[in-house]
KEVODO-993467 format. One record per residue (C-alpha): y, z, x. Coordinates in steps of 0.1 Angstrom, whole numbers, always signed. Layout:
N
PT    c2    c3    c1
PT     Y     Z     X
...
This chain:
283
PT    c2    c3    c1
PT  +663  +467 +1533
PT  +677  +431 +1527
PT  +679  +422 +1564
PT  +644  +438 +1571
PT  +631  +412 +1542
PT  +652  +384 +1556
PT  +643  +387 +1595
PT  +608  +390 +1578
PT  +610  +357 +1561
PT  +625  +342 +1592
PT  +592  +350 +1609
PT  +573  +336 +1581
PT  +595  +303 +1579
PT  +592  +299 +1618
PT  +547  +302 +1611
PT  +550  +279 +1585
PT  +570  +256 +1605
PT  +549  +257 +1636
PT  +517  +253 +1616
PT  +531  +226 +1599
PT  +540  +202 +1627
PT  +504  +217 +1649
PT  +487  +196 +1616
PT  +509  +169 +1617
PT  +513  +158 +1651
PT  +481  +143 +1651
PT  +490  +122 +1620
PT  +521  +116 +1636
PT  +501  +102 +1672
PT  +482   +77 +1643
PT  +512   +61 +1633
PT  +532   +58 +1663
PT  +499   +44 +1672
PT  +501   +19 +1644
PT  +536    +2 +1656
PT  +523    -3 +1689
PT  +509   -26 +1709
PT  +472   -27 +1727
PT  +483   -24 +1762
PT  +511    +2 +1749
PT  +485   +24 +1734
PT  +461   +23 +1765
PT  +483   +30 +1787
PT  +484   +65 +1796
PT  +500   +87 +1783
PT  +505   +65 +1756
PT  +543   +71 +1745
PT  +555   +91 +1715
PT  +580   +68 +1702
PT  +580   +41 +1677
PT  +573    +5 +1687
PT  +585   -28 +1672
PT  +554   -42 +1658
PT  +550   -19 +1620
PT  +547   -50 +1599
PT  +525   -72 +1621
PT  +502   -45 +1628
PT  +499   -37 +1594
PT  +497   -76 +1581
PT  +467   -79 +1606
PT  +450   -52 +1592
PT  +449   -62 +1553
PT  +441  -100 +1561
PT  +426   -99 +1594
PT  +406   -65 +1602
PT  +408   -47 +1637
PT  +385   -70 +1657
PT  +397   -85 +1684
PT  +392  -125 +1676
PT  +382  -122 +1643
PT  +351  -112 +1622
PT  +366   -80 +1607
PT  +371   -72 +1569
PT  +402   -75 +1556
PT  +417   -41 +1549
PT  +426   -51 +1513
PT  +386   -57 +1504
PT  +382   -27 +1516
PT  +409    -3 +1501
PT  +400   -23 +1464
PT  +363   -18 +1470
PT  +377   +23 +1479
PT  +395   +18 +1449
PT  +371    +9 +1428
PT  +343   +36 +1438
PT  +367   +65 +1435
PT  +382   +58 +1398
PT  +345   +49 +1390
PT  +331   +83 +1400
PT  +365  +104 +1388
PT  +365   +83 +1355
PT  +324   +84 +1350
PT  +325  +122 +1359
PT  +353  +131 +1336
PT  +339  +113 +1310
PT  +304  +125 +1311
PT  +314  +162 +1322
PT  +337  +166 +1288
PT  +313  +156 +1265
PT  +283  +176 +1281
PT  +310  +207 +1274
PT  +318  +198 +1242
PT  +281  +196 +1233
PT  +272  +230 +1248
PT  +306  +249 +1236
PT  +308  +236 +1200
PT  +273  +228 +1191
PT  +245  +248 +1185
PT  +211  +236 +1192
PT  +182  +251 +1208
PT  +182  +258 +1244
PT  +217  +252 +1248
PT  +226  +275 +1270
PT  +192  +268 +1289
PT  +203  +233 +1297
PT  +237  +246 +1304
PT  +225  +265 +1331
PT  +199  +237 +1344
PT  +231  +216 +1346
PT  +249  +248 +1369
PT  +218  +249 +1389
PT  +226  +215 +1402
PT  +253  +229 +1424
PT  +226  +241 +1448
PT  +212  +203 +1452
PT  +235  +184 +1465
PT  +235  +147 +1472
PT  +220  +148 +1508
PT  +192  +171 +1492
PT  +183  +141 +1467
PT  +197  +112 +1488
PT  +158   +99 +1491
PT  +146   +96 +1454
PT  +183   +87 +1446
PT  +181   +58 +1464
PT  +147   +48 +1455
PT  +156   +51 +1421
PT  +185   +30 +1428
PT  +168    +6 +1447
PT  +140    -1 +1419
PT  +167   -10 +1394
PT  +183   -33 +1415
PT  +217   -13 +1420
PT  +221   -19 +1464
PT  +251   -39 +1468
PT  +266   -35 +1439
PT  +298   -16 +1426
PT  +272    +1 +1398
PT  +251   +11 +1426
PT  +284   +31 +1441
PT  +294   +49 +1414
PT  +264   +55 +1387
PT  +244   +79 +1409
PT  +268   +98 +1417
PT  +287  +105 +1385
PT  +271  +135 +1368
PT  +288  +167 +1378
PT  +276  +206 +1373
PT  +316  +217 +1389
PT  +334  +193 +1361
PT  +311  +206 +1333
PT  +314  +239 +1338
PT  +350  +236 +1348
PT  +353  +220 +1312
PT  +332  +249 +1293
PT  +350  +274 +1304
PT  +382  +261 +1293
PT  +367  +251 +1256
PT  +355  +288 +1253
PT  +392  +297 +1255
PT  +402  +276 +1225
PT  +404  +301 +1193
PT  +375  +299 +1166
PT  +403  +299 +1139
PT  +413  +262 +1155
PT  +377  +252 +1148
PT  +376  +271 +1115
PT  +409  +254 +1102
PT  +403  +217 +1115
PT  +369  +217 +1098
PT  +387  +232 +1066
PT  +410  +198 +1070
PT  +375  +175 +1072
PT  +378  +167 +1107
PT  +346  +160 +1120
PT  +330  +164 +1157
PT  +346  +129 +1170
PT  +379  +138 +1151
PT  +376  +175 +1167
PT  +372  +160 +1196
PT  +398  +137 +1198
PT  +427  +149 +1178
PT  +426  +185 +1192
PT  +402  +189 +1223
PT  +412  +160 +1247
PT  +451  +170 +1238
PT  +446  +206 +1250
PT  +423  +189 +1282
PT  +447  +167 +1291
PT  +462  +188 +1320
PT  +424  +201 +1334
PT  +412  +160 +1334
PT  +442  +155 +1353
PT  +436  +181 +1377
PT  +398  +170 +1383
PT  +406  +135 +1383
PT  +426  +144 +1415
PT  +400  +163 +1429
PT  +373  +138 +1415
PT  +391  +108 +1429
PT  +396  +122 +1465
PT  +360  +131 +1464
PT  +348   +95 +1457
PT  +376   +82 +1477
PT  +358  +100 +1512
PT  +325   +93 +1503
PT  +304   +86 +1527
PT  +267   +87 +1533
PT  +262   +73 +1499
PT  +281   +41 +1504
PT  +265   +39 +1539
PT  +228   +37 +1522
PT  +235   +18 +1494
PT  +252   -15 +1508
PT  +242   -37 +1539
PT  +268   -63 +1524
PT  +303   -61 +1542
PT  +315   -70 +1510
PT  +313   -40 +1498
PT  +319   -17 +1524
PT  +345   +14 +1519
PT  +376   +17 +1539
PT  +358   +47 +1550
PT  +324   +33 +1562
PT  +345    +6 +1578
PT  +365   +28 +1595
PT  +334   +43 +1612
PT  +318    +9 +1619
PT  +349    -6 +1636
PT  +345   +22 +1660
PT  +309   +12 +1668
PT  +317   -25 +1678
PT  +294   -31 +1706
PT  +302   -74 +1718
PT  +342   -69 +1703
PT  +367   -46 +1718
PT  +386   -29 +1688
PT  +422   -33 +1683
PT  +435    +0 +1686
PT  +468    -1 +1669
PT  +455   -23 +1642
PT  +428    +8 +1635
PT  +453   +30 +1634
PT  +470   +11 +1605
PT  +437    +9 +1591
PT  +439   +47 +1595
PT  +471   +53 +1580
PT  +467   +30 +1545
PT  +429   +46 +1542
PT  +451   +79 +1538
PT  +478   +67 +1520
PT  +460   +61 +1489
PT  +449   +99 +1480
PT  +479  +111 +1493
PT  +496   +90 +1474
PT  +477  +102 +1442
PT  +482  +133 +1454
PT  +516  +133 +1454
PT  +525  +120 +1420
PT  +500  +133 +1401
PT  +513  +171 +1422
PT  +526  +188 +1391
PT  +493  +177 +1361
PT  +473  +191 +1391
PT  +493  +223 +1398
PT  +495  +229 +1358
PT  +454  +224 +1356
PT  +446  +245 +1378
PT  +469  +277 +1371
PT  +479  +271 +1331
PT  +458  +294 +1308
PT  +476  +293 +1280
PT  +475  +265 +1258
């Protein structure tokens, strides 16, 4: 029985390995890619090995862009302008998502659960549904070109409240019944005991949240004509559209690379909040 279960894990090792380097090899292509020279990487078949120009590549891509002679954006403007939209919208929908729980879990007003589900029902319109009067709204209040236009309009979120509601429901009346027996009021409530017992669900979303501003796209394409605030992402789609210019290739690939780097990165060291958020019940 122990050798049937261990040549069956073998199996199972030898999928996962396979899968694993199927999805990575691309990845992998990218950053050979990135150490490369032009002529290196259109030559084909382009080689599989490493070249000897990492740091230059990389240098020219946060000061320089990946046009040929010039007139790119600088990679950095674009990974803080990334930045910036992605902890705006993960921050702003946190924040507005938590209270909007709080208000429907611990209040009682009328209609509640009537505007609860109005907010739920929001999950069938998404963005490209309401792109049009979004933007119009947007553009009347002056908001195109503008880090505010980025983020505000897309910061309410039907997933996060809920998400949040369902969690509050599990706290126990007798935690409510004893904290108002103390004198702690709704703010106090709130932010002695609720945000405490959140703090492993906002970290969760706030990975979710952040990789969801940090791709973005249609949104950032309709709301800014100024290359000053282009995303690494709309960039990234726009250097591949040069028409007069001829891209440089392994510069794009670095360009590739650090517009990945940043969720992974958040990814990775915020792996365990996330993992805990998502399968901790009991608080």
């Amino acid at each position: 029985m122990i050798e049937h279960n261990r040549r069956f894990a073998f199996v199972h090792h030898g999928i996962l390995i396979v899968s694993i380097a199927i999805i990575s090899f691309p990845i992998y292509v990218v950053i050979v890619a990135s150490t490369l020279t032009l002529p290196d990487v259109l030559d084909a078949p382009m080689t599989l090995l490493p070249g000897r120009h990492f740091v230059a590549n990389y240098i020219t891509a946060l000061t320089e862009g990946a046009i040929l002679g010039g007139g790119g954006t600088p990679v950095w403007r674009l990974l803080l302008n990334s930045l910036i939209m992605a902890m705006g919208i993960a921050v702003g929908k946190i924040a507005i998502s938590i209270i909007s729980a709080y208000a429907i879990v611990f209040f009682r007003f009328p209609f509640r659960m009537f505007f609860f589900w109005l907010i739920f029902v929001t999950l069938m319109l998404p963005i490209e549904v309401r792109i049009l009067p979004t933007f119009q709204i947007a553009a009347t209040l002056g908001l195109l070109n503008s880090y505010t236009g980025l983020i505000v309009p897309v910061i309410a979120s039907a997933t996060a409240t809920f998400f949040f509601r369902q969690f509050f429901l599990t706290i126990p009346n007798e935690l409510v019944e004893a904290a108002r027996v103390d004198g702690a009021g709704p703010i106090r409530f709130f932010v002695d005991i609720v945000l405490p017992l959140s703090k492993t669900n906002i970290a969760a979303l706030f990975v979710i949240l952040f990789i969801f501003g940090w791709n973005q796209f249609l949104w950032p394409l309709l709301i800014t004509t100024d290359p000053d605030f282009d995303t690494i992402i709309i960039a990234i789609n726009r250097m591949l559209r040069v028409v007069d210019d001829q891209v440089d290739w392994p510069v794009m690939m670095a360009t590739t690379i650090m517009a990945m780097a940043v969720p992974a990165a958040v990814v990775v060291l915020m792996q365990r909040w996330f993992v805990r958020g998502l399968i901790e019940h009991e608080k």
